[in-house]
C-alpha positions as CSV (number, residue, x, y, z in Angstrom):
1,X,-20.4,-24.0,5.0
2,X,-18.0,-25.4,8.0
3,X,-16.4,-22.2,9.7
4,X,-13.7,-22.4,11.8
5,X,-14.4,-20.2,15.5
6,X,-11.4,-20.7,17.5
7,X,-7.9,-20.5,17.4
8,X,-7.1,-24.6,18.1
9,X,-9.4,-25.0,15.2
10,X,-7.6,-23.1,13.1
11,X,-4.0,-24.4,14.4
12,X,-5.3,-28.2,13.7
13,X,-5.9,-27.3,10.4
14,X,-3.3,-25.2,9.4
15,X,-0.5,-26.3,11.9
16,X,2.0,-24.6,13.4
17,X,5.1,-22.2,12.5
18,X,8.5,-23.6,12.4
19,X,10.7,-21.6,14.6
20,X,13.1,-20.3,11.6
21,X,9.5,-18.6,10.6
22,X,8.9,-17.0,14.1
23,X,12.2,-15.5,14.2
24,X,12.2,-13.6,11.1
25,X,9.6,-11.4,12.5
26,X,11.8,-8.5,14.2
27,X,11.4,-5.0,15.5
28,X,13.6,-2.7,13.5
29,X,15.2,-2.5,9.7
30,X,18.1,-3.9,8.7
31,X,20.3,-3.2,6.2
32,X,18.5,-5.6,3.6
33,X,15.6,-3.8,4.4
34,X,16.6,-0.3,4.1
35,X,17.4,-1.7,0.3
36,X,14.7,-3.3,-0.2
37,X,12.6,0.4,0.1
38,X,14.7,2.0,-1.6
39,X,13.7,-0.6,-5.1
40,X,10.3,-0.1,-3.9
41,X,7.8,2.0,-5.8
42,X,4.5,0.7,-4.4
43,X,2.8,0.0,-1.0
44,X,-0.3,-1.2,0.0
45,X,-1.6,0.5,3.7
46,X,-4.0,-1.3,5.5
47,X,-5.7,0.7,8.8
48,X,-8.5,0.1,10.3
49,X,-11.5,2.1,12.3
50,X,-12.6,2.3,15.5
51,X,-15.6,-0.2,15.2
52,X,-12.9,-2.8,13.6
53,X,-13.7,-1.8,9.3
54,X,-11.1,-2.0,7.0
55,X,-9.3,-0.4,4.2
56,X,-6.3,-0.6,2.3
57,X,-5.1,1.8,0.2
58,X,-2.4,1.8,-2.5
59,X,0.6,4.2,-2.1
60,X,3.0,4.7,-5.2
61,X,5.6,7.0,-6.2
62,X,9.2,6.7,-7.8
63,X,11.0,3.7,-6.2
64,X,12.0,4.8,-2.4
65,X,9.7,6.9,-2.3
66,X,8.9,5.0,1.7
67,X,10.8,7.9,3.1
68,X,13.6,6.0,6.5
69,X,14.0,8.5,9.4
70,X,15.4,5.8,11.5
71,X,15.6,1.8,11.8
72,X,12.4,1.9,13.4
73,X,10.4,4.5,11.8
74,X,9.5,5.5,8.1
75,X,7.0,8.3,6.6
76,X,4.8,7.5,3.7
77,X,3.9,10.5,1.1
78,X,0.0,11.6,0.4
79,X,-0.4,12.9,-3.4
80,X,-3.7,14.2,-4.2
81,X,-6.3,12.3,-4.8
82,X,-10.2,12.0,-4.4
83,X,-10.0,12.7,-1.0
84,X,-12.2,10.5,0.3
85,X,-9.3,9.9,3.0
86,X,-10.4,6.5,4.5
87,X,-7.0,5.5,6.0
88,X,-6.5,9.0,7.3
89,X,-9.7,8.9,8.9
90,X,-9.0,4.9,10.2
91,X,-5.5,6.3,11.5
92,X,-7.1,9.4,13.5
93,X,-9.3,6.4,15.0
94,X,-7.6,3.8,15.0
95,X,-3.5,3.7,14.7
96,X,-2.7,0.3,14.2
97,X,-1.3,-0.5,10.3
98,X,-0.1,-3.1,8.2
99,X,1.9,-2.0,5.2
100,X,3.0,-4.6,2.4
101,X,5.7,-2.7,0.0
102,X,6.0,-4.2,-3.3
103,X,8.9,-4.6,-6.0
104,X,8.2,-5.5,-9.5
105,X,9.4,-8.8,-10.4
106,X,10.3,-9.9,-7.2
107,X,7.6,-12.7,-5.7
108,X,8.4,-12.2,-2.2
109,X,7.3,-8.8,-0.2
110,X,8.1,-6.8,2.9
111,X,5.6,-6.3,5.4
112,X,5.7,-3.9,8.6
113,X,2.9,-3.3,11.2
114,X,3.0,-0.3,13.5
115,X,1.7,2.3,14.7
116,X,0.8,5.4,12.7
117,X,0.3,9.6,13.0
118,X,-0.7,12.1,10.4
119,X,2.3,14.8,9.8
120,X,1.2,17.9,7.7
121,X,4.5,19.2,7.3
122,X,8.5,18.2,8.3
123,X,12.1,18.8,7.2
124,X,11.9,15.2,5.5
125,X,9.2,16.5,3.7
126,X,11.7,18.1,1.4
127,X,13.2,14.7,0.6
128,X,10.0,13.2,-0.9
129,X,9.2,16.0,-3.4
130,X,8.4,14.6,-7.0
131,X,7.8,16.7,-10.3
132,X,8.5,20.2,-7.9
133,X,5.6,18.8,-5.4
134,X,6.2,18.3,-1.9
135,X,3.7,16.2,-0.4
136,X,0.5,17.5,1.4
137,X,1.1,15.2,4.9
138,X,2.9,12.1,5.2
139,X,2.0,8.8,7.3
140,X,4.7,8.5,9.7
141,X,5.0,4.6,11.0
142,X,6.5,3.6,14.3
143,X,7.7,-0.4,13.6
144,X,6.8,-2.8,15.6
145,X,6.8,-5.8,13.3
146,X,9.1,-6.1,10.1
147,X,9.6,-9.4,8.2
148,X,10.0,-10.7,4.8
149,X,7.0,-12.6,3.4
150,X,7.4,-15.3,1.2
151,X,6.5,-15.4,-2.4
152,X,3.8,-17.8,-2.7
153,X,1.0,-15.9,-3.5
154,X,2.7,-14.0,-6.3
155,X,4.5,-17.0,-7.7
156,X,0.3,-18.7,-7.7
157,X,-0.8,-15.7,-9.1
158,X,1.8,-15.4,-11.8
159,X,1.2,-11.5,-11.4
160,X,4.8,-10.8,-13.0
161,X,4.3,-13.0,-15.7
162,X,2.7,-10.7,-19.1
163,X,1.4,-13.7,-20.6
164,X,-0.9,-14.1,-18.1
165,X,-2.4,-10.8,-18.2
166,X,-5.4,-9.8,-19.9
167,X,-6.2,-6.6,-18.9
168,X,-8.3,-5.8,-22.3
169,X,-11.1,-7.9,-21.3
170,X,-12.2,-5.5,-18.4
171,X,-14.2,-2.0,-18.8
172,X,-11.9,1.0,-18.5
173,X,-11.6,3.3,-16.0
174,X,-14.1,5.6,-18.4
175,X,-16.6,3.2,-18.4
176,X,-16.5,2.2,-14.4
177,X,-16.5,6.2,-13.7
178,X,-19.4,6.6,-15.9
179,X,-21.5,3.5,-14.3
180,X,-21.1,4.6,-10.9
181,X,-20.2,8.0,-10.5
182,X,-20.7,10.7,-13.6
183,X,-23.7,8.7,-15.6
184,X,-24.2,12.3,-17.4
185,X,-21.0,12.7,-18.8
186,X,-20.8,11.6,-22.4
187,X,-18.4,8.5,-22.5
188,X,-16.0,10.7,-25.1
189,X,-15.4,13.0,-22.4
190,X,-14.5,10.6,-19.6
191,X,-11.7,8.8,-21.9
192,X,-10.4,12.1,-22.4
193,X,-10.1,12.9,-18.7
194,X,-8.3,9.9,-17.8
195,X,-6.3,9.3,-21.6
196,X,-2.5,10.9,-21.6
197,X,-3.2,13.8,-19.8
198,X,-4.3,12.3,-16.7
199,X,-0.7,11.0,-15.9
200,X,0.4,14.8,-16.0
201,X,-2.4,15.7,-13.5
202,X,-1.1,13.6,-10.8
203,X,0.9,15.5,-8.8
204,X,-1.5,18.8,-9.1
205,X,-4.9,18.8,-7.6
């Protein structure tokens, strides 16, 4: 295995950026931006620790749900969920993040890096309730970096395309929770947990 342990290495293989690609990075939303978040119904967060691990964690909620306070700052909503709170944990360590927001059938994506804080509780808080629930905190971002990324990877992918997909073939959710977490719980009981009901449960603890 050839590994590649500088950044000339690296630069001869892969080249360099054309200058049209350096200058779409910026510092602040614009207008296409701003609509762009508001079609967008899914984020993923990446943060990191203090000793340099890393998570990424999928946000969703009704398209906009990527709450603007200004051109250069947005607050993400926190439903409930298994509270295992990696990135909240990463953020109190570490507050570096990458977000990549997502909107269905579109190839290309938006991606921001910044800087984060944990809020419990705001005035804005009241504009990203869902199904009567406010949200328990919120990530509020500080931008440093906004750009559109191209859409490659989702174009190679074909992730909007349904006749690729063959979601069938792989265990359900059931099945994974009763392999590595709930082994005791009959297999009946799990698909009932997680069968129509389970969408109805989201926003409640």
């Amino acid at each position: 295995m050839e590994t590649i342990s500088s950044a000339d290495e690296l630069e001869e293989l892969i080249g360099l950026p054309l200058d049209r690609t350096r200058k779409k990075v910026r510092t602040s939303l614009s207008e296409f931006d701003l609509q762009w978040l508001a079609a967008s119904p899914f984020c993923v967060v990446s943060t990191t620790d203090a000793q340099g691990r890393v998570d990424a964690s999928p946000k969703g909620d009704p398209a906009g749900f990527i709450h603007v306070l200004d051109h250069q700052t947005i607050a993400i909503p926190e439903r409930p969920g298994n509270k295992l709170a990696f990135g909240f944990h990463n953020i109190l360590e570490n507050p570096n993040v990458g977000i990549l927001s997502v909107v269905p059938g579109r190839t290309d994506t938006l991606r921001i890096n910044g800087t984060a804080q944990i809020v419990r509780d705001a005035d804005f808080f009241d504009h990203m309730v869902v199904k009567g629930h406010r949200p328990r905190a919120a990530i509020v971002v500080t931008i440093d970096e906004v750009f559109t990324h191209c859409g490659k990877a989702f174009m190679r992918s074909g992730l909007w395309q349904p006749e690729t997909w063959e979601p069938e073939g792989l265990p359900s959710i059931a099945v994974l929770s009763k392999a590595y977490t709930q082994p005791e719980t009959p297999l009946e009981e799990l698909e009932s947990y997680y069968g129509p009901s389970y969408a109805e449960r989201m926003y409640r603890d």
